[in-house]
N, C-alpha and C positions, 0 to 999 in steps of 0.2 A: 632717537633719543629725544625725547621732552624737554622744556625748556628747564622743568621743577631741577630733573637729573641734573643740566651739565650747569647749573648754577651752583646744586650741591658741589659738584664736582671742584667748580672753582672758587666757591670758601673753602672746602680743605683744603684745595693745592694752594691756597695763600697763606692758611692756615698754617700749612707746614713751610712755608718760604718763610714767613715769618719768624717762625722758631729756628729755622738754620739759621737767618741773616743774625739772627739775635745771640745763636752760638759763638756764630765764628765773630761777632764784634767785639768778645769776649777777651780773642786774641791781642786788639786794640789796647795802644796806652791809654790812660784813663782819660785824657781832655776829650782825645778825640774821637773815644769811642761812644760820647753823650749823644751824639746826633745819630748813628746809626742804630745804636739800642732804643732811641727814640720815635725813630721809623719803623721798627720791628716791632715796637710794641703798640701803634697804634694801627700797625697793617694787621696785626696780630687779631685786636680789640677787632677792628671793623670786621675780618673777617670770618670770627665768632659770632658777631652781631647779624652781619647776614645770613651765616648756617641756619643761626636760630629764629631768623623770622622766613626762612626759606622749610625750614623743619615744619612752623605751624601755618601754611599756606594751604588752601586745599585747592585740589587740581581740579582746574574748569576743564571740561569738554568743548572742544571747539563746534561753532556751528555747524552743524548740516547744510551741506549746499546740494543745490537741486539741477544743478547744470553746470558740468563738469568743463565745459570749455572754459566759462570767465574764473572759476578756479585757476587751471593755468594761464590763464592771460595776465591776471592778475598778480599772479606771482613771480611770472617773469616782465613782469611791468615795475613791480617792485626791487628784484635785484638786480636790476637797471638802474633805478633809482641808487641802490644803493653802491650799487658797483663806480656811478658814476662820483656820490660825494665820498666815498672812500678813497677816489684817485684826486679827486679835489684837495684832502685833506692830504695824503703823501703827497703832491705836490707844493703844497702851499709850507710843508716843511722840507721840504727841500728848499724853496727859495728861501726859508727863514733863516737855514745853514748857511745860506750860500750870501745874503745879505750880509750875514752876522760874521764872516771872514770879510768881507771889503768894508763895510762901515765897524761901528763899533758895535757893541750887545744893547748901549742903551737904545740909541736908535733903532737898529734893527728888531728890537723888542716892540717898540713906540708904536713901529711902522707896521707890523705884523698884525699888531691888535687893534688899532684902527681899523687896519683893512679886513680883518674877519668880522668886525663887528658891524662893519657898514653892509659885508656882504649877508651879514645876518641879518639886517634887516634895523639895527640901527640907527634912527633918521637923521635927530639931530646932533651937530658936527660936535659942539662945546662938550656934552654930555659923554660924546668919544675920546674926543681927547681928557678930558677930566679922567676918563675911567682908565683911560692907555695909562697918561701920566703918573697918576695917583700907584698904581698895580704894577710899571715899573720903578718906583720909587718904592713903594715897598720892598720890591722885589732885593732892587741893589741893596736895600739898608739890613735885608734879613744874608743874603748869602755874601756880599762883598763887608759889610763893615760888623756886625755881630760874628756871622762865622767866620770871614777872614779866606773866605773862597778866591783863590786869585782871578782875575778875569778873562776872558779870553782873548786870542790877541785879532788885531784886525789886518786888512792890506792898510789901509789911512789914516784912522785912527789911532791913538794907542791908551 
């Protein structure tokens, strides 16, 4: 299966999540059903948006290669690669669960995104922490004080 295929695949299948989650929020009293009809319909939007620039893509043939061994070498060089930052990434949320039960969510949030950003390649320190800060500040003010999200609780903090 092509890549054209299973991306069609996955704007309809969000397509149609979108339309269910959109249903059943339906059931929802009205305050609090604004944020999940709000989600459904811009998960909805987007992925109509991608079907349809996924519809007018035209499909490239991959190159020809001439020597069939760095084919496979190369592509098990690659999901090595990839194998490896995929358990990078389950990992590193796993510690963010596991930070965000013993300190609090702001910290642990602070501290997650600092340290993904430095290991991204992030150099300088102010510009991280500006960007940590800034991005959990937002954060708390859009789910804890507009929607009223309770927070989660810590081992230390509370």
């Amino acid at each position: 299966m092509n890549t054209l295929n299973k991306d069609r695949i996955f704007a309809v299948g969000s397509t149609l999540l979108a339309m269910y989650l959109g249903y059943e929020s339906f059931s929802y009293p009205g305050e609090s059903a604004l944020f999940p009809r709000t989600l459904s319909i811009i998960l909805g939007s987007l992925a109509v948006l991608l079907f349809v620039r996924i519809s007018f893509k035209r499909k490239i043939d991959p190159p020809a290669t001439t020597n069939k061994q760095d084919c496979s070498t190369s592509a098990s060089s690659h999901d090595l690669y990839t194998l490896k930052w995929g358990g990078f990434v389950f990992c590193s949320i796993i510690t963010y669960g596991l930070l965000m039960s013993v300190i609090n969510y702001e910290a642990a949030t602070m501290v997650f995104l600092a340290s993904l950003m430095i290991l991204l390649g992030f150099k300088r320190p102010l510009a991280v922490a500006g960007l940590s800060g800034g991005l959990m500040l937002f954060l708390y003010v859009i789910f804890f004080k507009l929607l009223g999200v309770s927070r989660p609780e810590s081992l230390f903090f509370q």
